[in-house]
N, C-alpha and C positions, 0 to 999 in steps of 0.2 A: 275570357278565353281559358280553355284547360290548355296546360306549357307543362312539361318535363324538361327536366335538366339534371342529366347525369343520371342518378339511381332516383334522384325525388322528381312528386308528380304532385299536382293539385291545379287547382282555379284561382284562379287573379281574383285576389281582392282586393287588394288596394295598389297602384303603383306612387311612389314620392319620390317628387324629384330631390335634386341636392341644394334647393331653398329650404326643403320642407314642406314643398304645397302638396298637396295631391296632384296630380295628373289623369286624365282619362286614357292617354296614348304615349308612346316615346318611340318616334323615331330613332335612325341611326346617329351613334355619337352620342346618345343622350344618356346622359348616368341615371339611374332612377333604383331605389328601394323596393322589391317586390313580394309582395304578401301573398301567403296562398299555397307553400310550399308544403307538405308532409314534414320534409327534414332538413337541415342545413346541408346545402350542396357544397362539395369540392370546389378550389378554387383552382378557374383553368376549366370547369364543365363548361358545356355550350347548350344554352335554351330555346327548345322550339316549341313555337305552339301547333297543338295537334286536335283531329279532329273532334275529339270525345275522352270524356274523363275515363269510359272505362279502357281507348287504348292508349291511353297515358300510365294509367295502374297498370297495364298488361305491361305496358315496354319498361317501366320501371321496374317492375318485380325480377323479370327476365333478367336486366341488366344485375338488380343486385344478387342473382342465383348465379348470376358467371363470375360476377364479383368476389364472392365468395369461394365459387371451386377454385378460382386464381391465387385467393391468399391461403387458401389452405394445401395447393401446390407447394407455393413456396414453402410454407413453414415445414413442411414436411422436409427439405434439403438438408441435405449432410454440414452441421456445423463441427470441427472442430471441438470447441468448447463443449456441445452438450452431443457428442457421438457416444461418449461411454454410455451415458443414460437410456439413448437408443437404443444402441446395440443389446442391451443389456432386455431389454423389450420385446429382442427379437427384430428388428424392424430393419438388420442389415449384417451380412456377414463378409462385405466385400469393402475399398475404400477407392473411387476413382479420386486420381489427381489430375489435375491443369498445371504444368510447369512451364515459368517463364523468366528465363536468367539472361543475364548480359553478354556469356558468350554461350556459343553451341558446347563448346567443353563442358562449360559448367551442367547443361541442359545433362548429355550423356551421364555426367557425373550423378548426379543427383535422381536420375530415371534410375540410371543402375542399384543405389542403394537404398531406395524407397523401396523398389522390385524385390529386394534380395529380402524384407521383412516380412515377406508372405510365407505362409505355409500351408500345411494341408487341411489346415482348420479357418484359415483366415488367406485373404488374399489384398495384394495393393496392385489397382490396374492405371499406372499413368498411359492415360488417354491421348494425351497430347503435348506436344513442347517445341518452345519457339525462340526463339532470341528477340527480344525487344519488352517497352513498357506493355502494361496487364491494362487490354483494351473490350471495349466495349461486345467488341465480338468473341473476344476469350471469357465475356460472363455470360454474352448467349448461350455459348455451350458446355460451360458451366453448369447452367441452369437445365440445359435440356436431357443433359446424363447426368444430373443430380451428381456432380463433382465438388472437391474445393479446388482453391487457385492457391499452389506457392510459387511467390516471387523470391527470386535470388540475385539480389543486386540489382534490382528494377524499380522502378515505381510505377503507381497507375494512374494512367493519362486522364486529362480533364474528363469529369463527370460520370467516371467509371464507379466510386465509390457509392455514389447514389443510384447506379444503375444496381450496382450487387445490394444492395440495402433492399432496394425494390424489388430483387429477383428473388432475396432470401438465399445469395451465395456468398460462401464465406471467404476470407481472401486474408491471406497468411503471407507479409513477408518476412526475408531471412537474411544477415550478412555472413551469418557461417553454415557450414554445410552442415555442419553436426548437430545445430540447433535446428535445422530443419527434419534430422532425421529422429533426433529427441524426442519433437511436436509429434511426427506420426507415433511413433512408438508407442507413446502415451496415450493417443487415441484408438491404439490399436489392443490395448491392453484389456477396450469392453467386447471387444469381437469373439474371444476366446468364451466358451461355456465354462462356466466355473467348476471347479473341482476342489473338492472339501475333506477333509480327513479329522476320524473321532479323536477330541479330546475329552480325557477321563478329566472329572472333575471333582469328583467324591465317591463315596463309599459309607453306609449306613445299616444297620440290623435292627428286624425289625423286631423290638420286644414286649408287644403289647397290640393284640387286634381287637377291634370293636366294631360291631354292626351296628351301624345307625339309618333306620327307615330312614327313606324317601335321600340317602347320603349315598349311600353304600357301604364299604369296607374303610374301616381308621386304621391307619397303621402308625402305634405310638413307636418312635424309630430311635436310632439313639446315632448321631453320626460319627464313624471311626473316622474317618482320613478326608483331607482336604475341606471342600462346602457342597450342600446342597441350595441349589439354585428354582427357584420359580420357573424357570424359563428351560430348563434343560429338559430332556431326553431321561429313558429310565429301563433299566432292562432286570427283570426279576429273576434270580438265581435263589435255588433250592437244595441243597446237598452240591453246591460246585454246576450243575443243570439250569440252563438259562431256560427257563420258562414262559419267560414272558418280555413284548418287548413294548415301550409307548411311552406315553405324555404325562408329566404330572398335573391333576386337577384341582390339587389345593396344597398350601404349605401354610402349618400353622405354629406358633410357639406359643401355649396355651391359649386363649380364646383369639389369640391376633392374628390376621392373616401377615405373612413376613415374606418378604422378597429372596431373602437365605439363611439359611442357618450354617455356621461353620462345624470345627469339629470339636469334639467333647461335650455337644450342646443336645441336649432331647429335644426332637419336634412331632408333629403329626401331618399327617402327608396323605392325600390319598390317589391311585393310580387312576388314570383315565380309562374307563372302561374295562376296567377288571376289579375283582372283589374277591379271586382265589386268593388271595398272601396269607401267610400262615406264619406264626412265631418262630422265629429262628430265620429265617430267608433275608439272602441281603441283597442289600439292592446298591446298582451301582448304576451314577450319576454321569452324562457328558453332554458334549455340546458339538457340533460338524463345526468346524473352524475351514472359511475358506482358506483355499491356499495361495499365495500371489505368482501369476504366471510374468515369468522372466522372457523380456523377446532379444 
């Protein structure tokens, strides 16, 4: 017979019972080892046999492509834990919550001050809130407005922790109010688009240029103040006249490539994409330092 169960499909090739013989048939009741599957099925699937191998592979396939939009539903839910990273992605500028505390005070309490951390760049929409334990219908809707659940002073009733596992809803509780508004905070801190301010980080003249085919332009440099870094930012000045602004393409301290050179020390450097620098022209070094937003 062709049988599917769950997302696997195939044809019976052997069934054994629990002697170990083989069998040709098992009625109900009867435990038997069955051979013939594509892949190990779930435990808890249920096996039917069907008419033809090819609508056994059709219904299997089918199953495991909704399978799959299902878990990747879930994984896609606002956790907590990895929200900054998201946000940070783009993948959310909003944060619903599920509030669920021991008395209705607490509910108001805590609605209010979760609220009060939104602004005009970021918002927090508590969805919902109720007095009692964190039940299997507060991860339903949970899960359907991609929210989290905080509890305050609750717990969650039987079998609710393995429903949110399974829904991919996060579930936060809290015995002080402050550490609950802490948690968002923190979470709220990847919603914000970053904002970065130049740090100088050195200063260098350049006293010695060299054309090198298929290189471009060497600028043998001599560095006055601070470090010059591999990784920085570089803007070309002329007479006090910033001429030029971009990347550096190499940093060397004679034949070595080096990560920085600090100050009093000669190196050779040369700029991304440009080849005008001329002797005497200094160059000055920095790096965009985000800034950390305060909520």
């Amino acid at each position: 017979n062709d049988i599917i169960c769950g997302t696997s499909y195939g044809r019976v090739k052997a069934l054994i019972n629990d002697a170990g013989a083989r069998v040709k048939e098992a009625g109900p009741a009867s435990p038997v080892m069955v051979l013939g599957l594509n892949e190990v099925p779930k435990v808890g699937d249920k096996m039917a046999v069907v008419e033809s191998a090819k609508f056994a592979r059709y219904v299997g396939e089918l199953r495991m492509k909704r399978e799959r939009e299902e878990r990747l539903s879930r994984e896609n839910h606002i956790k907590l834990a990895d929200l900054f990273k998201r946000v940070t992605e783009g993948a959310a500028k909003e944060l619903n919550i599920i509030i669920k505390a021991d008395v209705q005070g607490s509910c108001g309490a805590l609605k209010d001050a979760l609220e009060r951390l939104s602004t005009d760049e970021v918002k927090v929409n508590v969805i919902h809130t109720a007095v009692g334990g964190i039940t299997e219908a507060d991860v339903n809707l949970a899960s359907a407005s991609n929210a989290i659940i905080i509890g305050f002073h609750v717990r969650t009733m039987t079998g609710v922790d393995e429903a949110a596992k399974q829904e991919g809803v996060d579930i936060q509780i809290f015995r002080i109010i402050y550490d609950a508004i802490d948690a968002v905070k923190l979470a709220l801190k990847g919603l914000y688009d970053p904002e970065y301010q130049e740090e100088n980080i050195g200063k260098a003249e350049v006293r010695k240029v060299y054309k090198v085919s298929g290189v471009g332009t060497i600028c043998g440099s001599y560095v006055i103040s601070g470090v010059v870094s591999r990784q920085c930012l570089v803007r070309v000045f002329r007479d006090n006249i910033e001429i030029y602004e971009g990347k550096l393409a190499s940093l060397k301290r004679f034949k070595d490539d080096v990560k920085e050179v600090k100050e009093g020390y000669e190196c050779g450097l040369c700029v991304e994409n440009y080849n005008d620098v001329k002797e005497n022209d200094v160059l000055e070094f920095y790096r965009m330092k985000e800034i950390e937003r305060e909520i």
